[in-house]
C-alpha positions in Angstrom: -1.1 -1.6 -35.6 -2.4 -3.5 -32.9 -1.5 -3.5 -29.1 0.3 -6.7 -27.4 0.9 -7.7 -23.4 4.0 -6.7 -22.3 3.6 -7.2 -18.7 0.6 -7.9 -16.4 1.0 -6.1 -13.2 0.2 -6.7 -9.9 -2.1 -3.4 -9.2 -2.1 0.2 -10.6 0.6 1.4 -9.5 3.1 -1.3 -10.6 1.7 -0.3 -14.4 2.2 2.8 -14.0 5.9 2.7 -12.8 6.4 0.6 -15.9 4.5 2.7 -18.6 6.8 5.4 -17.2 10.0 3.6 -17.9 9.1 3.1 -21.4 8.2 6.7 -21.7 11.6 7.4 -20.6 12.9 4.9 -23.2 10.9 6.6 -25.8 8.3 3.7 -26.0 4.6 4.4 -26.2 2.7 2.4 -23.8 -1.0 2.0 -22.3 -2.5 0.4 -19.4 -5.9 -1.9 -19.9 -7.5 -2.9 -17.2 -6.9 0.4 -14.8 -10.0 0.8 -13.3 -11.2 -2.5 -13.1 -9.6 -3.2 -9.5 -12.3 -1.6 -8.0 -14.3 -4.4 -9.0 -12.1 -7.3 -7.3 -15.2 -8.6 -5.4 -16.9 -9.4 -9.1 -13.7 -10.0 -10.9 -10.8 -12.1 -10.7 -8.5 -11.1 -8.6 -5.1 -11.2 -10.4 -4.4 -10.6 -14.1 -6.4 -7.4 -14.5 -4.1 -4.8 -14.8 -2.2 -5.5 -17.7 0.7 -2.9 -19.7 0.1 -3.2 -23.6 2.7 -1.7 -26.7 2.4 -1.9 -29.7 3.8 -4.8 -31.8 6.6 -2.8 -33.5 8.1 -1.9 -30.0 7.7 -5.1 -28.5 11.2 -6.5 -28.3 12.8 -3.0 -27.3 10.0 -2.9 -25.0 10.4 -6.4 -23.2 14.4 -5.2 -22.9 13.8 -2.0 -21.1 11.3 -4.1 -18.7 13.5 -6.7 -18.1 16.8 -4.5 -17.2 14.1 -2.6 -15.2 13.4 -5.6 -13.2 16.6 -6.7 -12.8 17.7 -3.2 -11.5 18.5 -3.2 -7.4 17.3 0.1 -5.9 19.9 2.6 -4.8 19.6 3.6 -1.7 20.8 7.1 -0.5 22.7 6.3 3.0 21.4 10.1 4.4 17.8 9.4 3.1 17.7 6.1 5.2 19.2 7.8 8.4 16.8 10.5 7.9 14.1 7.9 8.3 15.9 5.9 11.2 16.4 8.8 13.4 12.6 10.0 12.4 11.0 6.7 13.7 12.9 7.0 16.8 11.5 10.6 17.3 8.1 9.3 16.5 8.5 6.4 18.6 9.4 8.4 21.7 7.1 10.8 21.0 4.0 8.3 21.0 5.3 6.2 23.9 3.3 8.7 26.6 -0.1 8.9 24.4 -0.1 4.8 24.6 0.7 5.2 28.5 -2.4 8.0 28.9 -4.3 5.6 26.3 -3.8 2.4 28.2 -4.8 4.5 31.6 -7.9 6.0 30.5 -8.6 2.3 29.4 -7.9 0.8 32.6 -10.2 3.9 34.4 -13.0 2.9 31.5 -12.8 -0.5 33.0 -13.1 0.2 36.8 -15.6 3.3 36.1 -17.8 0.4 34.4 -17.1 -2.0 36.8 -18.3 -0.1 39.7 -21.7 1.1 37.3 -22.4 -2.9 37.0 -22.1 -3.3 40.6 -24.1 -0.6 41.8 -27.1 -1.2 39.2 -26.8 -4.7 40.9 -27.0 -3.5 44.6 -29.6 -1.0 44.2 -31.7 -1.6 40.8 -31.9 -5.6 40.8 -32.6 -5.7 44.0 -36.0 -4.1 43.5 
């Protein structure tokens, strides 16, 4: 029985998702290819990560896949509030660290200015 493509992924992740689908189907897939994004620098940089079935399951295989991609994601209305709301919280509530970040920048800036000035005046000068 030998393995065949099914789907090349875009990264780890997206293989995963997929082999898990199957699973749920009752289709036995593996992923070829897993580790090898570490090596993007040496290796190509798409087509690495690839899910493979076996021949038998192929068809059922490329159905499940395909009704998988088709599939728009539900979206729970209170989850998505819950985030809306949460962004504004964290939003307001990093608002005054940028304000006390952009002052201790602006002090940085004048505390350096004067340094460069006074090494000028007193330690150029001699």
């Amino acid at each position: 029985m030998t393995d065949i493509l099914l789907y090349q992924a875009a990264n780890t992740i997206e293989a995963k998702m997929i082999v898990d689908v199957l699973a749920q189907a009752g289709i036995a897939a593996r992923i070829q290819g897993e580790y090898l994004q570490g090596g993007i620098g040496e290796l190509q940089a798409l087509g690495v990560v690839r899910v493979m079935v076996a021949e038998a399951d192929y068809d059922s295989a490329r159905q499940v896949v395909d009704e998988w991609d088709k599939a728009e994601p539900v979206i729970d209305p209170s989850i998505e509030q819950t985030a809306t709301s949460a962004a504004r919280v964290e939003s307001s509530a990093t608002a005054p660290i940028a304000k006390a970040t952009a002052t201790r920048v602006l002090w940085g800036v004048l505390i350096g200015a004067v340094a460069a000035i006074a090494w000028l005046v007193f330690v150029a000068k001699a």
